[in-house]
Backbone bond lengths (Angstrom), bond angles and torsions (degrees), N, CA, C in turn:
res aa  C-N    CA-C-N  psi(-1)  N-CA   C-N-CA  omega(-1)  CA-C   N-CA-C  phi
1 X - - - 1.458 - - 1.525 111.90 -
2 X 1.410 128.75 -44.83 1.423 156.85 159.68 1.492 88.06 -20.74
3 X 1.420 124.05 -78.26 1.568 137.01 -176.15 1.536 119.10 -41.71
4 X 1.240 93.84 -48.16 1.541 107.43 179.87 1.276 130.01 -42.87
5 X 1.299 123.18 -40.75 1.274 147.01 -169.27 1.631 119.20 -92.90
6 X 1.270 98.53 -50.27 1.783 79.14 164.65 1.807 116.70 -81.09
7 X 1.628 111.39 -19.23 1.624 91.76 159.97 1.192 134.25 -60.56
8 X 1.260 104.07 -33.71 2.146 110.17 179.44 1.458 93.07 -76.40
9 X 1.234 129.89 -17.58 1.904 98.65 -161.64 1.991 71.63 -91.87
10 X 1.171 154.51 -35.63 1.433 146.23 -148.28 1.455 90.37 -81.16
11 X 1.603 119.06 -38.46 1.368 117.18 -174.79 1.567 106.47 -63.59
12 X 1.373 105.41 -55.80 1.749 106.28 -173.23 1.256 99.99 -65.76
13 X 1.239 146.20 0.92 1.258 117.08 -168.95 1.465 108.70 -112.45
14 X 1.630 102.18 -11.53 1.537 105.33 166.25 1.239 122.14 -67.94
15 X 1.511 87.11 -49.50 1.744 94.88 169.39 1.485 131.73 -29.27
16 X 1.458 103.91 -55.27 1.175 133.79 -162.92 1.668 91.44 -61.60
17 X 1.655 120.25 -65.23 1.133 144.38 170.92 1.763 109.51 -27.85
18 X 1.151 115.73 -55.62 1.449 140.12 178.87 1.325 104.55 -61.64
19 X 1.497 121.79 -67.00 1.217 103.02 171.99 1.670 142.67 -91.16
20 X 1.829 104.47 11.95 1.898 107.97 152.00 1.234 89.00 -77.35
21 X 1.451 163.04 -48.07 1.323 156.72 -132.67 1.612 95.67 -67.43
22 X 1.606 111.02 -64.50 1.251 118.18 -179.18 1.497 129.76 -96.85
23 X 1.261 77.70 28.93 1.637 95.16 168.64 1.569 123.28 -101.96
24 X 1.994 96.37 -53.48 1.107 99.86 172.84 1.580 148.90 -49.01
25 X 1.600 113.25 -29.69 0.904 125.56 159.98 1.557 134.37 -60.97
26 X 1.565 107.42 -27.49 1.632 114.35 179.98 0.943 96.99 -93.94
27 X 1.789 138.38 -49.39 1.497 128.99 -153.59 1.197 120.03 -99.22
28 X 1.656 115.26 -33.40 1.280 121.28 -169.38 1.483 118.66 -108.04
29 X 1.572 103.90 -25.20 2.006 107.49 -160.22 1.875 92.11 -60.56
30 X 0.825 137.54 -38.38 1.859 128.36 -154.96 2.047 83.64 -86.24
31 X 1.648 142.41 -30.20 1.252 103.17 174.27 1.626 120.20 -88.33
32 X 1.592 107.21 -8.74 1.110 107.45 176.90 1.632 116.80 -68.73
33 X 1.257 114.62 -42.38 0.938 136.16 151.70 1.530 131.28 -9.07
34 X 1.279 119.07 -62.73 1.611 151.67 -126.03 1.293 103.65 -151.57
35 X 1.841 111.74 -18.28 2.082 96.90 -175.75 1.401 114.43 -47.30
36 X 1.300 105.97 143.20 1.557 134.07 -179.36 1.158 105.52 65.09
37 X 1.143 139.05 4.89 1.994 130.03 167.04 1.400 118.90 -89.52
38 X 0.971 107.87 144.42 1.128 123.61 170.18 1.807 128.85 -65.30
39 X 0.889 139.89 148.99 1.661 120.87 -170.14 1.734 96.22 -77.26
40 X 0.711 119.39 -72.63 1.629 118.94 167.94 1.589 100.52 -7.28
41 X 1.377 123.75 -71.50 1.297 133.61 -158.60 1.839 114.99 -71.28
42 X 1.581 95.13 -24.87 1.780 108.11 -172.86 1.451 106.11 -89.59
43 X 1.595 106.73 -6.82 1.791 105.59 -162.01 1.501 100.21 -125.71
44 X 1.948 118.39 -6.00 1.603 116.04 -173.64 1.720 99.72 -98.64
45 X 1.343 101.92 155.70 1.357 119.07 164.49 1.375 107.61 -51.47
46 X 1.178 128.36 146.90 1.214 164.28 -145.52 1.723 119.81 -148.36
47 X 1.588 121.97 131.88 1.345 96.20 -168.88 2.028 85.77 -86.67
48 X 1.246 95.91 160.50 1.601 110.58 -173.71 1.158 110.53 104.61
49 X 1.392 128.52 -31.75 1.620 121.42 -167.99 1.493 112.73 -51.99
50 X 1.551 122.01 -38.50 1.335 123.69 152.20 1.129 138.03 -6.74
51 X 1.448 110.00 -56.34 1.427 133.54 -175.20 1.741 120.63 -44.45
52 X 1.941 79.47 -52.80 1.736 88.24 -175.50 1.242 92.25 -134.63
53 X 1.700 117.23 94.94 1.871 104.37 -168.01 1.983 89.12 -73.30
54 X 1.154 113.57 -46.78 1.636 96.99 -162.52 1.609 105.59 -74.15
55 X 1.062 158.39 160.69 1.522 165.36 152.61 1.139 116.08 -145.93
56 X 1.581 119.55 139.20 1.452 138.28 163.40 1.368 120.11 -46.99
57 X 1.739 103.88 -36.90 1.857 96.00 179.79 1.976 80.30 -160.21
58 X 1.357 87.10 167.29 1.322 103.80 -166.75 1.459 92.39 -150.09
59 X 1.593 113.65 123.29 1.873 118.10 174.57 1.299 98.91 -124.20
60 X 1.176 113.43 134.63 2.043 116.99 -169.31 2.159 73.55 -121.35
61 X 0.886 132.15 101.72 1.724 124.91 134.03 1.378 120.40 -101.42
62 X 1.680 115.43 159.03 1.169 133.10 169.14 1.484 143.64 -159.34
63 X 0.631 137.22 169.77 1.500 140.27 -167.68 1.431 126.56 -129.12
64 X 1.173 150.06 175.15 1.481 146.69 169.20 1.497 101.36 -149.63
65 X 1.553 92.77 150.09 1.283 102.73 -128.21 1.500 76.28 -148.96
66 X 1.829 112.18 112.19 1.582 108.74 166.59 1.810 112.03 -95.63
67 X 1.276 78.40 89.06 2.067 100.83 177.76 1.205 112.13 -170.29
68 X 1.323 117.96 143.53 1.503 113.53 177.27 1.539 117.04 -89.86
69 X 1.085 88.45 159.01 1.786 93.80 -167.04 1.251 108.83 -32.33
70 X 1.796 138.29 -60.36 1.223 108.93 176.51 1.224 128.32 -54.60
71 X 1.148 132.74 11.40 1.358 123.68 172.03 1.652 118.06 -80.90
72 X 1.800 94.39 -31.88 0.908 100.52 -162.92 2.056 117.04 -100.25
73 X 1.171 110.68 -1.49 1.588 119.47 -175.49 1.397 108.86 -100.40
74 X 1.597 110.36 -3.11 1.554 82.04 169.61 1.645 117.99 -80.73
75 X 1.276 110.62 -35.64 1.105 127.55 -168.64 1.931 102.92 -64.13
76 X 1.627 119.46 -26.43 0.919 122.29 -174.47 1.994 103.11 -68.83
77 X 1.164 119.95 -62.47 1.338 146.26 175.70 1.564 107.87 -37.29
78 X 1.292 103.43 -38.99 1.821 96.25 -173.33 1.865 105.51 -105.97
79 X 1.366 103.09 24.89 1.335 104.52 -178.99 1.543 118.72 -77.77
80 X 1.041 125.43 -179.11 1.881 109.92 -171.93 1.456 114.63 108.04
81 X 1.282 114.09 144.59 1.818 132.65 159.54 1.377 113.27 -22.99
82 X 1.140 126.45 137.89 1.260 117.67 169.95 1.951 102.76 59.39
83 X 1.210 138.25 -45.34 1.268 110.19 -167.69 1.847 111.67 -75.04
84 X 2.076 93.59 -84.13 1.648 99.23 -163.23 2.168 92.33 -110.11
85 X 1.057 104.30 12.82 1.516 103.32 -163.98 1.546 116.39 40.98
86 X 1.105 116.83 -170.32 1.367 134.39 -155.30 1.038 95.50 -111.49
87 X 1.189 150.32 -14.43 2.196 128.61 155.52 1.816 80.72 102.44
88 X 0.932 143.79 -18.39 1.569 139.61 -148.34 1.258 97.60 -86.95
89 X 1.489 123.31 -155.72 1.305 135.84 161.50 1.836 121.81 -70.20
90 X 0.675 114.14 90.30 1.815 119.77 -152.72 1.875 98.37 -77.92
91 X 1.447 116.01 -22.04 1.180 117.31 169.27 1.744 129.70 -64.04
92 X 1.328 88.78 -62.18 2.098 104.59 138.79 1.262 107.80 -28.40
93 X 1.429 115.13 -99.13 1.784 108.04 -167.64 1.226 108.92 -43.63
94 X 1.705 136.63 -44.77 1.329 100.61 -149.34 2.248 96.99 -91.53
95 X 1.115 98.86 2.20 2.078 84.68 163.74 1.271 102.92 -62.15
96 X 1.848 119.64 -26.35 2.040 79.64 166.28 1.113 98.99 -125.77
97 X 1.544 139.24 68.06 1.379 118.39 112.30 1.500 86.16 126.87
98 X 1.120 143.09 -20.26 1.284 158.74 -157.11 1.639 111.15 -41.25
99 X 1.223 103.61 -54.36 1.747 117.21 -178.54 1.752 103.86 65.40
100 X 2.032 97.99 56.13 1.632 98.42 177.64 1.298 88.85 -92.03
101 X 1.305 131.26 173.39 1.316 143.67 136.94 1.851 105.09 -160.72
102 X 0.974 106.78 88.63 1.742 133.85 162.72 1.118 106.25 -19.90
103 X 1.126 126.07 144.73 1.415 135.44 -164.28 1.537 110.13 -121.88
104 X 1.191 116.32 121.01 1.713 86.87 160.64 1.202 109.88 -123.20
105 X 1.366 123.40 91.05 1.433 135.42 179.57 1.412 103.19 172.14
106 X 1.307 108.62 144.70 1.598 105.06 -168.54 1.241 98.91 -100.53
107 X 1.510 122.20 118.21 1.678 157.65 -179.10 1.819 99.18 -55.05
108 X 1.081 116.67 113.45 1.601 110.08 165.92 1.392 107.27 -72.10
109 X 1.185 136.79 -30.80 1.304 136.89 -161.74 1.576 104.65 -77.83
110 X 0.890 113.98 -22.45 1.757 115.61 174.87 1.899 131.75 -125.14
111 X 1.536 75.93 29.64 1.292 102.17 164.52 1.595 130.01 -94.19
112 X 1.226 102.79 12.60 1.640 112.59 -172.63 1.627 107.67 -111.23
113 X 1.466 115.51 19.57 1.848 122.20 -158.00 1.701 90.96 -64.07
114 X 1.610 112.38 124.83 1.201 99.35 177.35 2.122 91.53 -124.77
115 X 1.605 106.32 174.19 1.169 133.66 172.72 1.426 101.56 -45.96
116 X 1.618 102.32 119.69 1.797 104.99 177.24 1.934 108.84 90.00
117 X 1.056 90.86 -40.33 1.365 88.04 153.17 1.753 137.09 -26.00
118 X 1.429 138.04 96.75 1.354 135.55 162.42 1.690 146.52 -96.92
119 X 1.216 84.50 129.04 1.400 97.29 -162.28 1.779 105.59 -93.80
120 X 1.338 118.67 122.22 1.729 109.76 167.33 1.523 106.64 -84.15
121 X 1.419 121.25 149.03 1.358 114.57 144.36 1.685 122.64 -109.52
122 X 1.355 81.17 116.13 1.479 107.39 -165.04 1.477 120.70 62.06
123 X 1.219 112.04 -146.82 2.083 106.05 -177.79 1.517 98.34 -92.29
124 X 1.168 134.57 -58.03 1.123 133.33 179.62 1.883 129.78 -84.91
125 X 1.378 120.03 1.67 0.683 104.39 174.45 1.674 108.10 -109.85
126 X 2.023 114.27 -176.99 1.477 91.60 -164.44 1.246 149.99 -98.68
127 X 0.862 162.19 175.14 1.486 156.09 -152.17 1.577 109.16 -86.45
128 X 1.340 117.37 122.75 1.250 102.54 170.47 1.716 119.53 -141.31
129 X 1.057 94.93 152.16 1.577 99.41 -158.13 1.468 120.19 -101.85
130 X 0.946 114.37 140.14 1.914 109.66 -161.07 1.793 96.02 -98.27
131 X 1.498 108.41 116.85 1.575 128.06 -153.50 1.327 111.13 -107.99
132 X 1.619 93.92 -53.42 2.394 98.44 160.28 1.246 99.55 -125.77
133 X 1.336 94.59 148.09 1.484 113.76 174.86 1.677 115.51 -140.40
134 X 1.244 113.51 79.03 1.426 117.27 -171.24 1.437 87.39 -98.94
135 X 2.085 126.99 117.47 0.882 100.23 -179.15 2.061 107.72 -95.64
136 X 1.280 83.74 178.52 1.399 117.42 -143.88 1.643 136.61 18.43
137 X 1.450 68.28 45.64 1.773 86.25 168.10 1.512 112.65 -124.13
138 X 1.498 106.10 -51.93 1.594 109.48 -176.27 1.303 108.94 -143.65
139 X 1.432 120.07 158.37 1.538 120.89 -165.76 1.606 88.31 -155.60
140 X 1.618 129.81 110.16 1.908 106.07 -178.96 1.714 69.46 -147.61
141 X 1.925 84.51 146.16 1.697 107.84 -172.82 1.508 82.90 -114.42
142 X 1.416 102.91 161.64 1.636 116.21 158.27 1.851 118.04 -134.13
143 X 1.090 105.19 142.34 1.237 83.21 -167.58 1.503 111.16 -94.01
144 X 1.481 129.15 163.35 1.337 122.38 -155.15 1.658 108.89 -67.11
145 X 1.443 134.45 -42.01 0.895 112.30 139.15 1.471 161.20 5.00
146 X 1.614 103.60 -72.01 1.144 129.57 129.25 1.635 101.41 101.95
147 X 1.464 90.92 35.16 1.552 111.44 -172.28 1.755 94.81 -120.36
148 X 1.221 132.50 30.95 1.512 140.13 167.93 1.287 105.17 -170.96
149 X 1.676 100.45 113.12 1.561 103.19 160.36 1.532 110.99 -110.16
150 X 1.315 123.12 153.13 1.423 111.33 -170.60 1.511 85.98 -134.79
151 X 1.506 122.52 140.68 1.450 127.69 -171.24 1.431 104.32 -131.74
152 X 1.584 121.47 131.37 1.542 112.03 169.78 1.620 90.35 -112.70
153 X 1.556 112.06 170.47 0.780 124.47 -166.57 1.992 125.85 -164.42
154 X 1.180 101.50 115.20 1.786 85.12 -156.88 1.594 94.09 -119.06
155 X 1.159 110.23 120.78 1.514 134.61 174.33 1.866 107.80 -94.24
156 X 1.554 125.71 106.30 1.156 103.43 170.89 1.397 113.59 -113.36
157 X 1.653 120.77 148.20 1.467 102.49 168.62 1.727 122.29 -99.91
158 X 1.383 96.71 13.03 2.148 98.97 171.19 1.319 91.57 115.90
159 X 1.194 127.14 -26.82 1.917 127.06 172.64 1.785 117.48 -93.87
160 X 1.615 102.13 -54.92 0.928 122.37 177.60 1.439 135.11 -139.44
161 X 1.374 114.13 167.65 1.722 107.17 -170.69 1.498 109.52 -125.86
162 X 1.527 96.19 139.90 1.879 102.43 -172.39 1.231 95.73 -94.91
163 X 1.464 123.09 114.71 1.508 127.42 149.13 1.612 133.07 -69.43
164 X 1.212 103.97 114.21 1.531 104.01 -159.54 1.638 101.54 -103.84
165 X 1.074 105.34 136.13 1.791 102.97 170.67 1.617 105.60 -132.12
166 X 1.197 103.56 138.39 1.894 109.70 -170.66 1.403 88.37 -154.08
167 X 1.824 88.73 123.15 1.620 102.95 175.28 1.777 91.97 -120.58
168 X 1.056 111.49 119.30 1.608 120.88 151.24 1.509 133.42 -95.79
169 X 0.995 120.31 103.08 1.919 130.50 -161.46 1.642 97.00 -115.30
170 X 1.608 77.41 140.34 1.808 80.90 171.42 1.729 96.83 -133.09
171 X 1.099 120.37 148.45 1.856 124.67 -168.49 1.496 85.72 -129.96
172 X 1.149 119.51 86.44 1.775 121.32 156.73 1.458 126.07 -54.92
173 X 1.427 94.72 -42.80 1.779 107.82 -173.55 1.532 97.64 -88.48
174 X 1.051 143.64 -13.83 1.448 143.12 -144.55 1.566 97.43 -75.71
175 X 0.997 134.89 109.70 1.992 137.33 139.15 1.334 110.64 -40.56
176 X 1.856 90.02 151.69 1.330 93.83 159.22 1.415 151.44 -42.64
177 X 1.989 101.32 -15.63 1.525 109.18 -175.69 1.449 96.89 -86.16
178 X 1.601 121.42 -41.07 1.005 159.50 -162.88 1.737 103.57 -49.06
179 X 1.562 97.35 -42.79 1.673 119.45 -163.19 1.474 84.64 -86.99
180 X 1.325 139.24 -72.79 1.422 154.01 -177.59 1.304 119.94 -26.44
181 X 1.808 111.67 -34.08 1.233 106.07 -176.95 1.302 114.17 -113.03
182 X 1.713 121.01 6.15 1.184 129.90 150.98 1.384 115.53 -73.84
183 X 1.316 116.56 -28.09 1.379 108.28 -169.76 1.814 109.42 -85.28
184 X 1.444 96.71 -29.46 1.927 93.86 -172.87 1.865 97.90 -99.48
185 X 1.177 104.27 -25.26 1.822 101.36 172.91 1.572 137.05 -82.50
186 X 1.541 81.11 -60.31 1.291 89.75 177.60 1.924 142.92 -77.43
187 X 1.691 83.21 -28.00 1.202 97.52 167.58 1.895 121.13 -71.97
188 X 1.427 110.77 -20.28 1.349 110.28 -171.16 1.706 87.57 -85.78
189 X 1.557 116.43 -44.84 1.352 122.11 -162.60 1.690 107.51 -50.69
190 X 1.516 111.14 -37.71 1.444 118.61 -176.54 1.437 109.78 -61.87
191 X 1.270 108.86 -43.73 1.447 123.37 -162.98 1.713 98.33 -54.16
192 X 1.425 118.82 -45.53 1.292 137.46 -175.01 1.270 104.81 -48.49
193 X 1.036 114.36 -94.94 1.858 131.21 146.11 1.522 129.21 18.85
194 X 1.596 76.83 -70.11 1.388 90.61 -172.43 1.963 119.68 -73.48
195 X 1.733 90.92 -45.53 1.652 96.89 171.26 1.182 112.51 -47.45
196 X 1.302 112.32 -54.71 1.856 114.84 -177.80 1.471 107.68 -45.47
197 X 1.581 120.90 -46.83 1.805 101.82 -163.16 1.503 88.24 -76.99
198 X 1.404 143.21 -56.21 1.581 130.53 -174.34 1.429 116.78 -36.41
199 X 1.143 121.97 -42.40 1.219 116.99 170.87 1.546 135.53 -68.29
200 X 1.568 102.37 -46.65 1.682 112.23 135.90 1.203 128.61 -19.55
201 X 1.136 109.09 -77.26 1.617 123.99 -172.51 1.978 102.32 -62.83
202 X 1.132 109.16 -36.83 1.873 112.65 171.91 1.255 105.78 -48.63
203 X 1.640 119.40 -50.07 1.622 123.82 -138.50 1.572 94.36 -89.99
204 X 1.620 105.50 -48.80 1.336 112.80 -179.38 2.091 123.17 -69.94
205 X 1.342 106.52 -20.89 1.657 122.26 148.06 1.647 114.51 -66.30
206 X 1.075 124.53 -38.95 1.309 113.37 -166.05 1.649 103.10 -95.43
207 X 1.550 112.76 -13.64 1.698 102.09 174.29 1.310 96.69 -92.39
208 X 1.405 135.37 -32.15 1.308 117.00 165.21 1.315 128.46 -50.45
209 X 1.154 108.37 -38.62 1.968 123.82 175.64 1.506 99.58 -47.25
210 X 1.565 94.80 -59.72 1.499 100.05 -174.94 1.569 145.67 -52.31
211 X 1.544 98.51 -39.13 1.505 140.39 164.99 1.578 136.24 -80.01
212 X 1.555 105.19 -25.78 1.530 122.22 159.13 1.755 86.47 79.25
């Protein structure tokens, strides 16, 4: 009987495993995908799309944001390793090596990010280079590679501002296991990630709005 019980909970739990596996792809991959955008916003050109017209996966998220764009680009500009970090979970990034630590105060010293400009994240991860810089409109890095472009993007309508984030990745070398664990890991893992710095970047725009 002793035996019994941790086989059924290993059995149910595959199960369980088996069916988010084949779930995720029909029910969930297009909101994970797409949280906080608009269809308009997940399906329009983007400045950066250029960069890498073909890609493996493409994530358009966003947020709204009651502040006007200057509220909201400084904090975009001094983002990066070592500078203003990513507003995200900074405990996450730094298990690999990242050297985030989030800022909440806008850094004069990394307020000067110009075109051509490169940014590492952390020692080992990759270099990416700031390609347009329309400010407070658009800010999109590529990485030297040139297999990740990451695009921000601020739409305002005179009240408020749409923060757009669009990552386009292409995995050339990637295998089938390779493909498998981007699709059930990484893609949910980003989603995590990623909501957290949009929301960041909202809270820390809108006390600036607030505060001048």
């Amino acid at each position: 009987m002793m035996d019994r019980a941790p086989k059924s909970s290993v059995r149910t739990g595959l199960l369980i495993a088996g069916i988010a596996a084949a779930a995720y792809p029909l029910l969930l991959r297009r909101w994970c995908l797409t949280w906080g955008a608009t269809a308009e916003e997940a399906e329009s050109a983007l400045p950066g799309d250029e960069l890498l017209p073909d890609p493996g996966l493409v994530a358009t998220r966003a947020v709204a944001i009651d502040a006007p764009p200057g509220a909201v680009w400084p904090w975009l500009v001094q983002m990066g390793s070592g500078r203003g970090g990513a507003y995200t979970y900074d405990w996450i990034e730094n298990l690999f090596s990242l050297d985030m630590h989030s800022a909440n105060e806008i850094l004069p010293q990394f307020q000067n990010l110009k075109t051509g400009d490169v940014l590492p994240l952390g020692t080992t991860g990759p270099r990416m280079r700031a390609e347009i810089m329309e400010p407070e409109q658009a800010l999109v890095f590529r990485s030297e590679d040139g297999n990740w472009v990451w695009a921000f993007v601020l739409r305002s309508d005179g009240e408020t501002t749409r923060l757009i984030s669009r990552n386009r990745i292409a995995a050339p070398d990637a295998g089938p296991l390779g493909r498998l664990v981007n699709l059930l890991i990484m893609e949910p893992g980003s989603l995590i990630m990623e909501r957290k710095m949009l929301l960041g970047m909202k809270e820390r725009a809108e006390r600036l709005a607030r505060t001048g």
